[in-house]
C-alpha positions in Angstrom: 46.8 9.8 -4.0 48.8 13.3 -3.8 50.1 13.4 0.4 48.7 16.8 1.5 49.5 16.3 4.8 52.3 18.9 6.2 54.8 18.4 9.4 54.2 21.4 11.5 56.1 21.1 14.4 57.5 18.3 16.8 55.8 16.6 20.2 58.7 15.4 22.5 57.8 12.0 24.1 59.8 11.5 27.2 60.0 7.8 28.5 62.5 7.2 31.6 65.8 8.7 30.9 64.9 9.0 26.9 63.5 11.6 24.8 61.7 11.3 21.2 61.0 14.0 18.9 57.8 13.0 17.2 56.7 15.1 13.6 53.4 16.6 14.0 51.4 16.2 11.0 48.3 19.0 9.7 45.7 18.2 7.6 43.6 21.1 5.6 41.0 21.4 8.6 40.5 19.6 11.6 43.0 18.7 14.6 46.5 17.8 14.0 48.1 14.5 14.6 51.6 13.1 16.4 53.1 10.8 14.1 53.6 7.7 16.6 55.0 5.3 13.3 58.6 5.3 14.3 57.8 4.9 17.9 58.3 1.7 18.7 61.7 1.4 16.3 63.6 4.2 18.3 62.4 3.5 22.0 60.5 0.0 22.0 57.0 1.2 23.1 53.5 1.1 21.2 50.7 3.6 22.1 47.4 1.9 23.6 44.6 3.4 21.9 41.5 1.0 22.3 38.4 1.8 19.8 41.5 4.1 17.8 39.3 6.7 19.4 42.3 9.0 19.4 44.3 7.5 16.4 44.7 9.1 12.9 44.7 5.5 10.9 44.7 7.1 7.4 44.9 10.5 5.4 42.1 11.1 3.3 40.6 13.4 0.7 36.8 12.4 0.7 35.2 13.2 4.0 35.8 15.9 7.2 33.3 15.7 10.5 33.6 18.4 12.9 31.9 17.3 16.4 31.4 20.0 18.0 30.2 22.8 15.1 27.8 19.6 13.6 29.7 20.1 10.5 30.2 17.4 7.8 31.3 18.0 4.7 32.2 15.6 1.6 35.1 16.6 -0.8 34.6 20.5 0.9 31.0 20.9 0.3 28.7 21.0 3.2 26.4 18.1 3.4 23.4 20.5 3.6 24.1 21.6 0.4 24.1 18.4 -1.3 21.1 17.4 0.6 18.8 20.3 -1.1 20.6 20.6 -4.3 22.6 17.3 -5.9 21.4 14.0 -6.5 23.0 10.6 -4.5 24.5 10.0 -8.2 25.8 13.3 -8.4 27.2 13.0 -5.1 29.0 9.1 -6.0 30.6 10.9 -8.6 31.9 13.6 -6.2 32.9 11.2 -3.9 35.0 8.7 -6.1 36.3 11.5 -8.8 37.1 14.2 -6.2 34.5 17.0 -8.2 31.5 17.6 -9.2 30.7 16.0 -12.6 29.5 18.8 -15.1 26.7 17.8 -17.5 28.3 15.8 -19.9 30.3 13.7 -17.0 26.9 13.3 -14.5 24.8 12.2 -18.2 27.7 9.5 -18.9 28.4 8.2 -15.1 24.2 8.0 -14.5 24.1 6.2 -18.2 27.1 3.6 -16.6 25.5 3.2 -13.5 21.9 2.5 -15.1 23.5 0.0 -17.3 24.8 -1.9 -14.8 21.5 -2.9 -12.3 21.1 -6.2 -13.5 22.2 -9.0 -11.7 23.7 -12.0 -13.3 20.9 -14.4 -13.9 22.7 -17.1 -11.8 22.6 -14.8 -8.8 18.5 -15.9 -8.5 19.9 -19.5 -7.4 22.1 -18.5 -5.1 18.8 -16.4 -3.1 17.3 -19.3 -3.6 19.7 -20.9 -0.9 18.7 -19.0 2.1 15.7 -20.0 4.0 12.3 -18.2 3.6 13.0 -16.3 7.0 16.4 -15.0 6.7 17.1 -11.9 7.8 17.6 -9.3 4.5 21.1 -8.4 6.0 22.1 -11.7 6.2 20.8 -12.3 2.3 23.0 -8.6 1.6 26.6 -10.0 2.8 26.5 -13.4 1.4 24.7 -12.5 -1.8 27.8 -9.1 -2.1 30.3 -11.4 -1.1 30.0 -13.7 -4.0 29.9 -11.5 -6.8 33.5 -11.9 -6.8 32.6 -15.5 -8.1 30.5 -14.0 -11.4 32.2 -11.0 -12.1 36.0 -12.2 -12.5 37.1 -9.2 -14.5 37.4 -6.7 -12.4 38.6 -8.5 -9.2 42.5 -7.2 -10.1 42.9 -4.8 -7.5 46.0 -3.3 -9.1 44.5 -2.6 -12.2 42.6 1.0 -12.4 40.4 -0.2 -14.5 38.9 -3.0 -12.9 38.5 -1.1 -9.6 36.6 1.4 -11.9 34.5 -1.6 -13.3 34.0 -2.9 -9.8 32.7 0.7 -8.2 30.2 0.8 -11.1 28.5 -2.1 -10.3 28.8 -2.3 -6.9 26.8 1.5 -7.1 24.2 -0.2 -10.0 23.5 -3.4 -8.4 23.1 -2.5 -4.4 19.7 -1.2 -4.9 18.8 -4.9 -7.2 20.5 -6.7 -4.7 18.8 -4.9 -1.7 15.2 -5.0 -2.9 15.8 -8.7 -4.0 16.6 -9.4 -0.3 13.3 -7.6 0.5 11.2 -9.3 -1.9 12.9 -12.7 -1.1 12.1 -12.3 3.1 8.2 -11.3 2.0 7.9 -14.0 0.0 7.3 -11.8 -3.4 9.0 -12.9 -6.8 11.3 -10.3 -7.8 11.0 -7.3 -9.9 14.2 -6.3 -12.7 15.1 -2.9 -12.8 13.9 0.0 -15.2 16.2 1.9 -16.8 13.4 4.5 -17.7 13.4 5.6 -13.9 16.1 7.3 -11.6 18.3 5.9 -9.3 16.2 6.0 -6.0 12.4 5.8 -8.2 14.1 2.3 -9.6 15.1 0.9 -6.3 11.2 2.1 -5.0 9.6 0.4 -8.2 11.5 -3.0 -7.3 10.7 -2.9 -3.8 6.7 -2.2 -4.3 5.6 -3.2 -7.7 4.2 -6.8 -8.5 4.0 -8.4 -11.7 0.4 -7.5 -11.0 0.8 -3.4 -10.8 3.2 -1.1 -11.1 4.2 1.2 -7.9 3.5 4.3 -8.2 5.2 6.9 -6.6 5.5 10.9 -5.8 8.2 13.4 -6.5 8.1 13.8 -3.0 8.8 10.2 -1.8 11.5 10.0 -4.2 13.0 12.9 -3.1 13.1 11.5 0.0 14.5 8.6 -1.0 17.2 10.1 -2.7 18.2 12.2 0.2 18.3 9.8 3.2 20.6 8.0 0.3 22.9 11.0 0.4 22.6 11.6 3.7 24.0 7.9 4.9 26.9 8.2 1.9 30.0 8.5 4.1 30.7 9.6 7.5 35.0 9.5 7.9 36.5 6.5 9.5 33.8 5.0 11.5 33.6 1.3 12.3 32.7 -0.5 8.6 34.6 2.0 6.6 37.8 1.2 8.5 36.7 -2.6 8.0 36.7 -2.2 4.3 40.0 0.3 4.9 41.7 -3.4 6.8 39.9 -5.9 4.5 41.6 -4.1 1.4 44.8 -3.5 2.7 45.0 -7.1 2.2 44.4 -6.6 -1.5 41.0 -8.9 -1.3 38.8 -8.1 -3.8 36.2 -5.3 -3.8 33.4 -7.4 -3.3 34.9 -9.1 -0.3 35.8 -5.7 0.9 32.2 -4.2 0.8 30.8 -7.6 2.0 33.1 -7.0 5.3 31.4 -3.4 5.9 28.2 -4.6 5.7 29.0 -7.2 8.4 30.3 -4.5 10.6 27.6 -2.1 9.6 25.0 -5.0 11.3 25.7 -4.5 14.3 23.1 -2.5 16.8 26.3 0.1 17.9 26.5 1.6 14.6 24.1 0.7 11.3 21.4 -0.8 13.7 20.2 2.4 15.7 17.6 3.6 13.3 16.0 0.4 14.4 16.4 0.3 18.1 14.6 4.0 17.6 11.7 2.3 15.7 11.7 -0.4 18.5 12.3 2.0 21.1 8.8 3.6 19.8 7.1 0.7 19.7 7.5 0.0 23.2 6.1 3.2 24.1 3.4 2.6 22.0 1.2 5.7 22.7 1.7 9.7 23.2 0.4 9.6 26.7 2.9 6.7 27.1 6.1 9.4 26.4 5.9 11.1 30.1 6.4 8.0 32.0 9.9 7.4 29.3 11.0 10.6 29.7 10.9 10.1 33.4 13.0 7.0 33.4 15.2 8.5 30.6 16.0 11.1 33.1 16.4 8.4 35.9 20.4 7.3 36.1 19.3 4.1 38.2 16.7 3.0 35.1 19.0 1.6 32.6 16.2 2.5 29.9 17.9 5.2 27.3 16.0 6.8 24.6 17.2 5.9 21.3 17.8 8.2 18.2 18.9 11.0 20.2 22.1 12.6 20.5 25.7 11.2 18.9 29.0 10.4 19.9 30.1 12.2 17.3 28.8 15.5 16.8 28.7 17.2 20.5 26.1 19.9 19.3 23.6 18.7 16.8 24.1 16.2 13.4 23.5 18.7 10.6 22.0 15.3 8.6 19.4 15.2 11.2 18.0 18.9 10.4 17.8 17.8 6.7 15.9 14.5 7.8 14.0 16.3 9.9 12.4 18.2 7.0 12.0 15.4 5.3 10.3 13.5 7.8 7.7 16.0 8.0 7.1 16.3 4.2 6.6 12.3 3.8 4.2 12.4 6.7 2.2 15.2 5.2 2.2 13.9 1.9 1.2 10.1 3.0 -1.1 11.6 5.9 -0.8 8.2 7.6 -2.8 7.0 11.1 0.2 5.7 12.5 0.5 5.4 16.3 3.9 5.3 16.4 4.6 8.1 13.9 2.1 10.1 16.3 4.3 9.0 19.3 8.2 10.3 17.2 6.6 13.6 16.2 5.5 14.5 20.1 8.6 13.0 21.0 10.7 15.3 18.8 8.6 18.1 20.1 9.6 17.1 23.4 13.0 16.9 23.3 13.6 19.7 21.3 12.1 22.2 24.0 12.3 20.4 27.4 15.2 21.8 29.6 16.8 18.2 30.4 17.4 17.6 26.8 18.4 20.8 25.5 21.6 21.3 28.4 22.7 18.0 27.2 22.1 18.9 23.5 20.5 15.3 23.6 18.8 16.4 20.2 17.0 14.0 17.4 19.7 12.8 15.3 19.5 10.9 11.9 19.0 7.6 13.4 15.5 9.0 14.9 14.5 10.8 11.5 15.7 8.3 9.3 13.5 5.3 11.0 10.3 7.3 11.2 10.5 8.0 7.2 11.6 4.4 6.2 8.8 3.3 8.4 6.3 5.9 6.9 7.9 4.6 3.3 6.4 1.5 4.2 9.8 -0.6 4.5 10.3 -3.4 7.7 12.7 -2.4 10.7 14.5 -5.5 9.5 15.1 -3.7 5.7 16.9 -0.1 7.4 20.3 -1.5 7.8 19.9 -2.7 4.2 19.3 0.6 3.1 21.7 2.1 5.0 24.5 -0.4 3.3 23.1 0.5 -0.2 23.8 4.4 0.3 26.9 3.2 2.4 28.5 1.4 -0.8 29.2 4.7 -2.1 31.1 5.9 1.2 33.6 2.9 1.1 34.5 1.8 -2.4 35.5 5.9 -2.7 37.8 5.1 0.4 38.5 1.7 -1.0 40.0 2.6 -3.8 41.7 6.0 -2.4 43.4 3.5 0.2 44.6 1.1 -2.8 46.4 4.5 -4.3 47.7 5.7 -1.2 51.7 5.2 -1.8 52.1 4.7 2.1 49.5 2.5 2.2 50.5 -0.7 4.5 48.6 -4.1 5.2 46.8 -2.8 8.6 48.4 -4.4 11.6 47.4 -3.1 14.6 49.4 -3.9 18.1 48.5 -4.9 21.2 49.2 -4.8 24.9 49.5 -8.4 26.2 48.1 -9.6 29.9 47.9 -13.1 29.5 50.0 -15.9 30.8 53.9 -15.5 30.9 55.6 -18.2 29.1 55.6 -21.9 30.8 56.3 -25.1 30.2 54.0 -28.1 28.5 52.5 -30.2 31.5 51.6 -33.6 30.1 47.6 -34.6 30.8 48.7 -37.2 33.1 50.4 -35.1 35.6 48.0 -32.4 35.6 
């Protein structure tokens, strides 16, 4: 990876009697950083940065977030863009390769990546070691962890190559894998892939079809289905990407690496939200349920918060959740569904998008919110969103997988600490204690 990062000045760090001239380092857009790395050589002291919150960890080509304009864009190109006019494969390729594939490049990359869906057949006996109840993430981290033990060739790190093997088929198989763990947790025999159908139609037509009918599905669900894909790609150096960042700085193998982000990406703080907002509107339960949650939302002694709304991020609005919001409303149009809850999210949008409280704090509907009512709508379990959410993910870190693994500076991670435990003592034998 080319360094494109320029010294544009110096910070002086001043500790007791000492001074330190530190580089400071510009990207293309976004804030500069201090370069802290010979810190601790020259005057003995690390920087105490909990949650990295204010620490650069990496340079990188693939992804820029600006908070407070709600502007993301991937490899320069807004992420509205994509949204309405690329495809998620489209967008893969953009992500690993750096630009948009023209014709001949998108036809032979979506040939590659169709090729690639099926699963080793030996990969049915090791579902068929989970229990009947197990949660689909669960089935996703164990079941991505092992591929390193039936795909051998392409587990050489240092080899360009193999990782280019390994990113094809960790792009082909996620939606197989992902809609095997579905079938598996419903108690459905699982359905192989069709290479007649696109990327997002296939991973529909394996979660729905039985060998008894085929699933048929709209240009507009599809559509959809593509474009929450897109929308969930990358987002910079949030908490799984930097896990696979760490994993692979060890040089494990890809799968490993991915299977690492998914465990991170489990958790309720970051790939969980979408449904806590489901939950969140289950609770509710009815629209002339929303006043009395509003109320308490507003209420600083009720530790009830309303899910799916704002983000710690973007300080103004998620651009992803204007594209999802579209969305949303198209699926629910097209499917027409009699859902209470879907009835309780759309007043509830209209709610927060007008009332005074919400729009000071620019507490608006963010992806989370959009993304949970559609899957819902879609017909997929609260317990299958994270799962999706780690199949469009994929994309997001093997592209900053494999960027890390060409990075000449690139180091084994090993972050520092600030100890506040016991001071050193001496062994007190059991008897005497």
């Amino acid at each position: 990876m080319e360094n494109k990062i320029t010294q544009t000045g110096t910070a002086k760090v001043t500790i007791g009697d000492n001074s330190y001239d530190l580089p400071i380092m510009k990207g293309s857009m976004g804030p500069a950083g201090i370069d802290v790395r010979a810190l601790h050589k020259h005057s003995g002291h690390f920087t105490f940065d909990p949650g990295y919150t204010s620490t650069c960890s990496t340079e990188s080509h693939i992804t820029f977030i600006d908070g407070q304009k709600g502007q993301l864009l991937h490899r320069g190109y807004p992420i509205e863009q994509l949204a309405d006019k690329s495809t998620f494969l489209e967008v893969a390729y953009l992500m690993i390769n750096g630009e948009l594939p023209n014709k001949a490049q998108n036809d032979t990359f979506t040939q590659t990546i169709t090729n690639h869906t099926m699963l080793h057949d030996q990969v049915e006996q090791f579902f068929q070691g989970f229990r009947r109840d197990s949660h689909p993430m669960a089935m996703m981290c164990g079941t991505v962890g092992a591929l390193s033990g039936f795909y051998h060739d392409d587990t050489h790190t240092t080899v360009n190559e193999a990782r280019d093997i390994a990113m094809h088929r960790l792009i082909a198989k996620m939606p197989t894998i992902a809609a095997r763990c579905y079938k598996y947790s419903i108690g459905q025999p699982h359905v192989y892939p069709n290479n007649e159908l696109s990327y997002a139609e296939n991973f529909l037509h394996m979660c729905f079809s039985v060998p008894a009918e085929q699933y048929k599905v709209s240009k507009t669900i599809v559509d959809a289905m593509d474009t929450i894909f897109i929308l969930h790609a990358d987002h910079e150096q949030n908490a799984s990407t930097s896990t696979v960042r760490l994993a692979g700085s060890s040089g494990a193998n890809p799968y490993a690496c991915i299977a690492a982000g998914i465990a991170c990406l489990w958790g309720p703080s970051h790939g969980g939200a979408n449904e806590a907002c489901l939950n969140m509107l289950r609770e509710i339960g009815t629209v002339d349920r929303i006043p009395e949650y509003i109320a308490r939302a507003k209420d600083k002694q009720d530790p009830f918060r309303l899910m799916g709304f704002g983000h710690r991020v973007y300080k103004n609005f998620d651009p992803r959740s204007r594209v999802l919001q579209k969305v949303a409303h198209d699926v629910l149009e097209e499917l027409d569904l009699d859902n209470p809850i879907l009835a309780v999210a759309k007043e509830l949008e209209k709610i927060a998008l007008e009332d005074e409280y919400f729009v000071s704090k620019k507490l608006y509907p963010n992806v989370d919110f959009y993304s949970g009512i559609v899957l819902s709508a879609l017909g997929f379990p609260t317990s299958m969103f994270t799962v999706l959410f780690a199949l469009a993910r994929t994309v997001g870190w093997i592209s900053q997988w494999n960027e890390m693994l060409e990075d000449p500076s690139q180091r084994i991670g090993r972050p520092r600490q600030l100890y506040s435990g016991a001071t050193e003592r001496d062994y007190v034998p059991i008897s005497k204690r």
